[in-house]
VEXDO-521240 format. One record per atom (N, C-alpha, C): y, x, z; residue in one letter. Coordinates in pm, whole numbers, plus 50000, padded with zeros to 5 digits. Layout:
<pts>
YXZA
...
</pts>
This chain:
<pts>
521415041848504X
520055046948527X
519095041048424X
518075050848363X
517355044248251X
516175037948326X
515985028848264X
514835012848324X
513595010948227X
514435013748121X
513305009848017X
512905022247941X
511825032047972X
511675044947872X
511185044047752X
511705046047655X
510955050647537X
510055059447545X
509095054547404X
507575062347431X
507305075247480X
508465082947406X
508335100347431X
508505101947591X
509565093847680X
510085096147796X
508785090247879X
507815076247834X
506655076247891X
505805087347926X
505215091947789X
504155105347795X
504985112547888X
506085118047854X
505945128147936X
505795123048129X
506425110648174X
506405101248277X
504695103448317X
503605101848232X
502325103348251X
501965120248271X
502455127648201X
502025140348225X
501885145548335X
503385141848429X
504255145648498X
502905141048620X
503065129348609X
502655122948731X
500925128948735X
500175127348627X
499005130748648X
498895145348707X
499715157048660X
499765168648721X
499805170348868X
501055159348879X
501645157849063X
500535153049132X
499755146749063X
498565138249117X
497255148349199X
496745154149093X
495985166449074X
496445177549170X
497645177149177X
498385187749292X
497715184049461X
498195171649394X
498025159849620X
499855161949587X
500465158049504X
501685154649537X
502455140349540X
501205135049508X
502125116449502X
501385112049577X
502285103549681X
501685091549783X
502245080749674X
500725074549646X
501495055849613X
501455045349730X
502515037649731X
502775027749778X
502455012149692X
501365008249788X
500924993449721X
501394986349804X
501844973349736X
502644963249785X
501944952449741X
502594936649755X
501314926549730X
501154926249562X
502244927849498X
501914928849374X
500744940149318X
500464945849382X
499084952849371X
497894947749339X
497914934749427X
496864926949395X
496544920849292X
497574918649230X
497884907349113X
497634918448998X
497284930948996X
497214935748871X
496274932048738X
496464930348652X
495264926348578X
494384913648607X
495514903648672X
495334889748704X
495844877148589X
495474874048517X
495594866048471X
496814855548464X
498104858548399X
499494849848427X
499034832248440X
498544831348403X
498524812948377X
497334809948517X
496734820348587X
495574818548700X
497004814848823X
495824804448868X
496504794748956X
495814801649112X
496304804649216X
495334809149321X
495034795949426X
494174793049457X
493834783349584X
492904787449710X
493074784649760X
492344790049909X
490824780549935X
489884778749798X
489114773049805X
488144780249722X
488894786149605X
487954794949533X
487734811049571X
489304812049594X
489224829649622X
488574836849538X
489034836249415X
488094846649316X
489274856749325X
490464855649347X
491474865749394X
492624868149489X
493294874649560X
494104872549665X
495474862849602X
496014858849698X
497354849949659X
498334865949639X
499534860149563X
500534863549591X
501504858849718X
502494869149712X
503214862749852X
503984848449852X
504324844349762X
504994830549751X
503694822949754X
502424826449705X
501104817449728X
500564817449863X
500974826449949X
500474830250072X
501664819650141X
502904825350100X
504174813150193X
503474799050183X
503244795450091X
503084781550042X
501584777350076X
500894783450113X
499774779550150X
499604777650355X
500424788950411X
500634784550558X
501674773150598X
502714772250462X
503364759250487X
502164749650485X
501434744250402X
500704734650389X
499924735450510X
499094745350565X
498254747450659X
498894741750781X
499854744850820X
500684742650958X
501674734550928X
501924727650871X
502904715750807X
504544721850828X
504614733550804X
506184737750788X
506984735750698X
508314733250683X
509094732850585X
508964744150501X
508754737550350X
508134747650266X
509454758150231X
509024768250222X
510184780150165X
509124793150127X
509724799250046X
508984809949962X
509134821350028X
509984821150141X
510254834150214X
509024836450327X
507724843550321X
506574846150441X
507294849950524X
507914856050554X
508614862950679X
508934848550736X
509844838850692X
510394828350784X
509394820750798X
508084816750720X
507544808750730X
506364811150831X
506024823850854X
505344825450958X
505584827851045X
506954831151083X
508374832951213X
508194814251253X
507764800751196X
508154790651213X
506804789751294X
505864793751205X
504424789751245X
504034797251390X
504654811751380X
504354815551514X
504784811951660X
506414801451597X
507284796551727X
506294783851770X
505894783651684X
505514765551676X
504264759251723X
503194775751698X
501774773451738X
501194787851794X
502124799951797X
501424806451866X
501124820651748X
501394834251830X
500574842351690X
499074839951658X
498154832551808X
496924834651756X
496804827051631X
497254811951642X
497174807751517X
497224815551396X
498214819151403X
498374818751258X
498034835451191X
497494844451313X
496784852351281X
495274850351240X
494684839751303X
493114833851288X
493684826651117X
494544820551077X
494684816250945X
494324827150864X
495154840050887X
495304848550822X
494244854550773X
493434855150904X
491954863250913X
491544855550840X
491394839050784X
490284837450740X
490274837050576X
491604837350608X
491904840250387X
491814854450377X
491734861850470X
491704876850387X
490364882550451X
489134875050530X
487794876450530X
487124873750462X
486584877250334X
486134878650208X
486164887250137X
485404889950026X
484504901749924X
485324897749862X
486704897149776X
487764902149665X
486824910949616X
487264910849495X
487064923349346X
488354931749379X
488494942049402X
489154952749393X
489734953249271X
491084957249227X
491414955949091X
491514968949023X
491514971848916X
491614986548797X
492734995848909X
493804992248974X
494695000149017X
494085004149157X
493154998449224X
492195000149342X
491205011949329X
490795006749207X
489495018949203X
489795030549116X
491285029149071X
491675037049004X
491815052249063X
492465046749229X
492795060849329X
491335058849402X
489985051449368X
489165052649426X
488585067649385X
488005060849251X
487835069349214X
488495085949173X
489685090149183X
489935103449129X
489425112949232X
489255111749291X
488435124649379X
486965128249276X
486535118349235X
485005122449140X
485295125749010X
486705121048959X
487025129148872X
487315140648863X
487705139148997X
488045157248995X
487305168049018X
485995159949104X
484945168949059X
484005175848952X
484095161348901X
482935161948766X
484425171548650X
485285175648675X
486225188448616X
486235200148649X
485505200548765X
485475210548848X
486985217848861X
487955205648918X
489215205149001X
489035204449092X
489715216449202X
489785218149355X
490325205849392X
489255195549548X
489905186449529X
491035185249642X
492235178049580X
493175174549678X
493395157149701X
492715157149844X
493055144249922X
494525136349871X
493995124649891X
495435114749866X
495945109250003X
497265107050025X
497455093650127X
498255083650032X
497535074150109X
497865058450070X
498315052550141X
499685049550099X
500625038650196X
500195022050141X
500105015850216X
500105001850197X
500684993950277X
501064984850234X
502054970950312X
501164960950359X
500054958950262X
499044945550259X
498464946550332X
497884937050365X
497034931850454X
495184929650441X
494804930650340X
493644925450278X
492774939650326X
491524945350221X
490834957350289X
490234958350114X
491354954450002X
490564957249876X
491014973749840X
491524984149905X
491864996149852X
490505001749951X
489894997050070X
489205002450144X
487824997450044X
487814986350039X
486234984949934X
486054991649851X
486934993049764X
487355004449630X
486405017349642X
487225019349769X
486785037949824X
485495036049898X
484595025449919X
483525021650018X
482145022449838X
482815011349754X
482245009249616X
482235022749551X
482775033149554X
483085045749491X
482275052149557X
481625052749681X
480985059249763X
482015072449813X
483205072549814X
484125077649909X
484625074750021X
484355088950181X
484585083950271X
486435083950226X
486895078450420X
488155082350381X
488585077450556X
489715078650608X
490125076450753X
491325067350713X
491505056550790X
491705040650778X
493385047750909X
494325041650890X
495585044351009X
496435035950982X
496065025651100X
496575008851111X
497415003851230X
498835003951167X
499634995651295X
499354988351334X
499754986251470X
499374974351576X
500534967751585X
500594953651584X
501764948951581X
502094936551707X
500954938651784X
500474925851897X
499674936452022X
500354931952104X
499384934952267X
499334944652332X
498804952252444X
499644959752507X
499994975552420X
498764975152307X
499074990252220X
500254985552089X
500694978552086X
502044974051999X
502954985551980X
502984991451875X
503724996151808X
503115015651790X
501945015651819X
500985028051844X
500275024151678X
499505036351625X
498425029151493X
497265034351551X
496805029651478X
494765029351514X
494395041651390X
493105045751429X
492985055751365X
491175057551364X
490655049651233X
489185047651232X
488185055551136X
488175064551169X
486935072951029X
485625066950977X
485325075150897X
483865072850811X
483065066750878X
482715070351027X
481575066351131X
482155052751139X
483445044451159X
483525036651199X
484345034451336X
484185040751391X
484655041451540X
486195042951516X
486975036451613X
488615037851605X
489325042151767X
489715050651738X
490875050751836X
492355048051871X
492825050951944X
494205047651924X
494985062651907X
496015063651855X
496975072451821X
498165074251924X
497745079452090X
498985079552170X
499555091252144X
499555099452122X
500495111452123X
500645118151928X
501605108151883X
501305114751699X
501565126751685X
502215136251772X
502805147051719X
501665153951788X
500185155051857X
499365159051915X
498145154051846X
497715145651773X
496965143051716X
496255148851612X
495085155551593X
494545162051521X
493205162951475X
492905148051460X
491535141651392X
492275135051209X
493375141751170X
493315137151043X
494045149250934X
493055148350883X
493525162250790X
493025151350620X
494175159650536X
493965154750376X
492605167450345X
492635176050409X
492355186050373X
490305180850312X
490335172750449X
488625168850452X
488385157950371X
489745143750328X
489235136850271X
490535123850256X
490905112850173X
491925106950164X
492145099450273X
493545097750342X
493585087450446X
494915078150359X
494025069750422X
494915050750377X
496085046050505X
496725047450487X
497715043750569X
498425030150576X
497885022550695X
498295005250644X
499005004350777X
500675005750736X
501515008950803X
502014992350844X
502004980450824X
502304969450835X
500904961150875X
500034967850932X
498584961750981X
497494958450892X
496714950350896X
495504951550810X
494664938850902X
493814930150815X
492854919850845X
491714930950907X
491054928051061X
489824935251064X
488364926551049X
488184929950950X
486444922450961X
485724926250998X
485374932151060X
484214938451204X
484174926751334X
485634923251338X
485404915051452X
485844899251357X
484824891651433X
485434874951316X
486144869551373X
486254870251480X
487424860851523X
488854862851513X
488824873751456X
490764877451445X
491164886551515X
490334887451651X
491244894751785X
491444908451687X
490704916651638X
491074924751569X
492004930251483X
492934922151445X
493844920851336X
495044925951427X
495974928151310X
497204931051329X
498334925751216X
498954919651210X
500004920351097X
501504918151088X
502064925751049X
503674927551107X
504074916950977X
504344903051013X
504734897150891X
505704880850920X
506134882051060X
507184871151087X
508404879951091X
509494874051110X
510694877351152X
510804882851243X
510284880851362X
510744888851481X
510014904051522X
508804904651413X
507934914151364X
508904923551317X
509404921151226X
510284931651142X
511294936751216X
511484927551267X
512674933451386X
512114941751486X
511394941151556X
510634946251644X
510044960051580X
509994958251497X
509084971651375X
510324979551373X
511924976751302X
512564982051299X
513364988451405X
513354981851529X
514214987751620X
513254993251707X
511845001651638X
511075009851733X
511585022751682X
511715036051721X
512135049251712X
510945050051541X
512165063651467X
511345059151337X
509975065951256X
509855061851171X
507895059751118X
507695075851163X
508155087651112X
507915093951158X
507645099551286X
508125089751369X
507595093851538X
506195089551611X
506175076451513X
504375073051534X
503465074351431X
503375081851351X
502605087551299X
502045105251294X
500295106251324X
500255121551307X
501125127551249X
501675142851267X
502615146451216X
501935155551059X
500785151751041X
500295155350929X
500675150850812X
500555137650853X
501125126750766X
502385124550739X
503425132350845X
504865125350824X
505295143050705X
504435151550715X
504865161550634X
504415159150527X
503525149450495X
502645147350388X
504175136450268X
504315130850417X
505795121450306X
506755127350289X
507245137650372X
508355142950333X
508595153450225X
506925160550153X
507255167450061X
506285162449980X
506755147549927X
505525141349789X
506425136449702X
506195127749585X
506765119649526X
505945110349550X
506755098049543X
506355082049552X
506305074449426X
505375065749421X
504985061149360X
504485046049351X
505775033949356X
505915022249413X
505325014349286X
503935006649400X
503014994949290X
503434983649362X
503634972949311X
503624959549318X
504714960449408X
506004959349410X
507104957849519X
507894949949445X
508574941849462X
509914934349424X
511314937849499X
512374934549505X
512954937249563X
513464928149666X
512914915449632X
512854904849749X
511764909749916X
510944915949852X
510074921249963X
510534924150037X
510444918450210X
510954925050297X
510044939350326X
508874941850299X
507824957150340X
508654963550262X
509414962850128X
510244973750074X
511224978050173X
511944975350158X
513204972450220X
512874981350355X
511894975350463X
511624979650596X
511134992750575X
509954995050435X
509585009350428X
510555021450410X
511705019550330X
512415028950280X
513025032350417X
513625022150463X
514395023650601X
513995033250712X
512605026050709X
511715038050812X
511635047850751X
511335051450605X
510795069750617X
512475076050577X
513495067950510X
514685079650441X
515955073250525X
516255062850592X
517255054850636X
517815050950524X
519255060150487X
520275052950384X
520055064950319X
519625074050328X
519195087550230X
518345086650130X
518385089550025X
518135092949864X
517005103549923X
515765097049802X
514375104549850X
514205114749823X
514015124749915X
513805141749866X
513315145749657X
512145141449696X
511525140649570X
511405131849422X
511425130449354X
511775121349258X
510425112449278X
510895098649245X
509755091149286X
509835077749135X
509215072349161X
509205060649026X
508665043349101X
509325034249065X
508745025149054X
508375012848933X
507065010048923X
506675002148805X
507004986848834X
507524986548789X
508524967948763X
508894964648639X
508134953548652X
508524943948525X
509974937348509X
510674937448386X
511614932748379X
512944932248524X
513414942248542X
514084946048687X
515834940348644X
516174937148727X
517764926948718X
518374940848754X
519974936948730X
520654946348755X
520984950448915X
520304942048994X
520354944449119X
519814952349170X
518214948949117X
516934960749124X
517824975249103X
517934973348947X
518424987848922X
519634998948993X
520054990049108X
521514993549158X
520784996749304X
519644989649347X
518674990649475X
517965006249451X
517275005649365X
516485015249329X
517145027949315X
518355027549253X
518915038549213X
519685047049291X
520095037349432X
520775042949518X
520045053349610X
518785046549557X
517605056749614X
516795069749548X
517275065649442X
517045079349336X
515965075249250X
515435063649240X
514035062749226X
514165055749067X
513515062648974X
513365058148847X
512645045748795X
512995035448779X
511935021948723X
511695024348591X
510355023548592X
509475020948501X
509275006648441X
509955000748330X
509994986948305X
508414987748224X
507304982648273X
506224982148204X
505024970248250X
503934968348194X
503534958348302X
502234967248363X
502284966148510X
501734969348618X
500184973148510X
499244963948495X
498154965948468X
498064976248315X
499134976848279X
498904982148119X
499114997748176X
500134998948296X
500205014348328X
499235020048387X
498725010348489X
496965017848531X
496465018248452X
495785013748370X
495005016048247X
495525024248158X
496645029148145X
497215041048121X
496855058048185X
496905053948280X
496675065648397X
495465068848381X
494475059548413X
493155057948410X
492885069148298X
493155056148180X
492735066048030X
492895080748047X
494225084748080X
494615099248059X
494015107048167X
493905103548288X
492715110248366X
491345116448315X
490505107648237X
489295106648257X
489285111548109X
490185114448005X
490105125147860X
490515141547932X
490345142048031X
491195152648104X
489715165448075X
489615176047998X
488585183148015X
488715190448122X
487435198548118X
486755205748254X
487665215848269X
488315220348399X
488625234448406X
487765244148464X
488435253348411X
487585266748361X
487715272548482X
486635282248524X
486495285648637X
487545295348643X
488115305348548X
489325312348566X
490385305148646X
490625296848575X
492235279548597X
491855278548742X
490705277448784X
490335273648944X
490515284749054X
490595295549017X
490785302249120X
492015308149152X
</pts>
């Protein structure tokens, strides 16, 4: 499977995708490496400055220190220790308070913030995005808040008696819960992009935490996985929305357990309908044997140089003609 494209196999990789884009045919998937785009390699993160989110081995290593656990780079075990040890409130109130804060949104944030206004100021019919996300933070929601785009927020619950239902909060603010997905019919792409934060989300409306949700110990994942699958709790708007898109995987490793758990939930052991891509730096032959079993093409490039790629070629994009539009 080719990993590394040459230039010609790029462009056309950009054509492709910006077209699919413009269609409403790619859901991207952000993962924590999302955050880190256009972050600075030698930037050190600490939980004192917060000029940017941790990575996940910065996040492991920072609740080890917090809760005095045996340090390991794996979050899943390390907050599986913290939760046996002190409780989910703990270490959900930790959580809340590193990811309650004004972050800068990064180039790959405001990148899908913004294309809806690109597509106006082209006078391109516009087509809504959905956004899958793993993370936890609310920098793809500032993005689209900073852009002055509404958009409808659809957030697993991963704690208490609505556990394993998603929440479902529009423009106004107000949220409900999602009991019946295949009956649900307050979310259409049609009116505007919905963000889908399928592994929970920090809520800052409420400060104390009770708000939050985050599927991110061990017994989480388990519990996540042996519920009937993604497609059964989600509007069924959305589950048609994944089954005829291409994907488009930001910041994932293959150590990630949200990879791993995502694929599972939407394809099982099945190869993805649609051709999909993921952008990874320097990928081992393991990656490439992971990825490929899934059909999914890696893009060996670095994360921030390809948004700024996209970006560019978006925004040289001239006006279409009112003929092209109708």
């Amino acid at each position: 499977m080719r990993c590394r494209p040459v230039d010609a196999d790029l462009q056309q990789h950009y054509a492709n995708l910006i077209n699919f884009m413009l269609e409403g045919r790619v859901v991207p998937f952000l993962g924590a490496g999302a955050n880190l785009c256009g972050r600075p390699h030698e930037a050190v993160w600490t939980e004192h400055e917060k000029r940017f989110l941790p990575s996940g081995g910065e996040l492991s290593s920072y609740l080890s220190k917090e809760f005095h656990t045996p340090a390991d780079v794996d979050l899943a075990r390390v907050s599986q220790y913290v939760s046996l040890t002190t409780g989910t409130g703990a270490l959900f109130g930790a959580l809340h308070d590193l990811f309650d804060h004004d972050y800068e949104p990064t180039a790959l944030h405001r990148l899908f913030a913004e294309l809806p206004s690109v597509m106006r100021e082209r006078n391109i019919p516009p087509r809504f995005q959905l956004i899958v996300s793993t993370n936890y933070d609310d920098l793809l929601e500032r993005a689209f808040k900073n852009a002055g785009e509404p958009f409808d927020l659809v957030t697993y619950i991963s704690d208490g008696d609505k556990r394993g239902k998603f929440a479902h909060t529009g423009p106004d603010g107000n949220t409900r819960i999602i009991d019946i997905p295949n009956q649900y019919g307050d979310l259409s792409l049609e009116r505007r992009t919905i963000v889908l934060k399928i592994h929970g989300a920090v809520n800052r409306a409420i400060s104390d935490g009770e708000g939050d949700s985050y599927v991110i110990t061990e017994d989480h994942y388990i519990d996540y996985l042996t519920r009937t699958d993604l497609a059964n709790l989600i509007p069924v708007t959305l589950t048609a929305k994944l089954r005829k898109s291409h994907f488009l995987f930001l910041g994932y490793g293959l150590r990630d357990w949200n990879l791993r758990v995502i694929l599972h939930r939407i394809a099982g052991e099945q190869r993805l309908t649609y051709k999909s891509w993921a952008i990874q730096r320097a990928p081992t032959n393991l990656d490439q044997k992971f990825w490929g079993r899934r059909d999914v093409d890696i893009l060996d490039i670095d994360l921030a140089r390809y948004i700024a790629a996209v970006r560019g070629r978006l925004r040289l994009m001239p006006p279409m003609e009112a003929a092209a539009r109708a």
